[in-house]
C-alpha positions in Angstrom: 0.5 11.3 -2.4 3.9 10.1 -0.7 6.6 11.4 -2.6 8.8 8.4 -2.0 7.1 5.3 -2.0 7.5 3.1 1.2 8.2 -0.3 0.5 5.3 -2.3 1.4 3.3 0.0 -0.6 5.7 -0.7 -3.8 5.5 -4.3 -3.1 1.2 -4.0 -2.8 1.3 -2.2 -5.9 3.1 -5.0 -7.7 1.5 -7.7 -6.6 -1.9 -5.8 -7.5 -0.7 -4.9 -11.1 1.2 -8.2 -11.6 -0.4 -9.0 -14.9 -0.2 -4.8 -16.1 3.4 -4.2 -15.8 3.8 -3.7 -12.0 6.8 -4.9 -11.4 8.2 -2.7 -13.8 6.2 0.4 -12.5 7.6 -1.0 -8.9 11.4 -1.3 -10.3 10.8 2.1 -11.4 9.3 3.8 -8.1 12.8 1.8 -6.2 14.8 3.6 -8.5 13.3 6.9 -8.3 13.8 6.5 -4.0 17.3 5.2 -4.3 18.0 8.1 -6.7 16.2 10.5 -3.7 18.5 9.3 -1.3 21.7 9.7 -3.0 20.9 12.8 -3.3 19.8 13.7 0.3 23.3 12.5 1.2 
């Protein structure tokens, strides 16, 4: 499994689990990577 998600592949998953709290799941996975990066840099 990718450890950060890529964002086509966040973006599939939430249009797939619209209606089962996707977007949240999504929101989260974005917020996980941006927290990745900040602290790569």
């Amino acid at each position: 499994p990718c450890a950060v998600p890529s964002p086509s592949r966040a973006a599939g998953l939430a249009a797939d689990e619209n209606t089962s709290g996707g977007i949240i799941h999504n929101m989260m996975n974005i917020v996980t990577s941006i927290i990745i990066k900040l602290n790569i840099e």
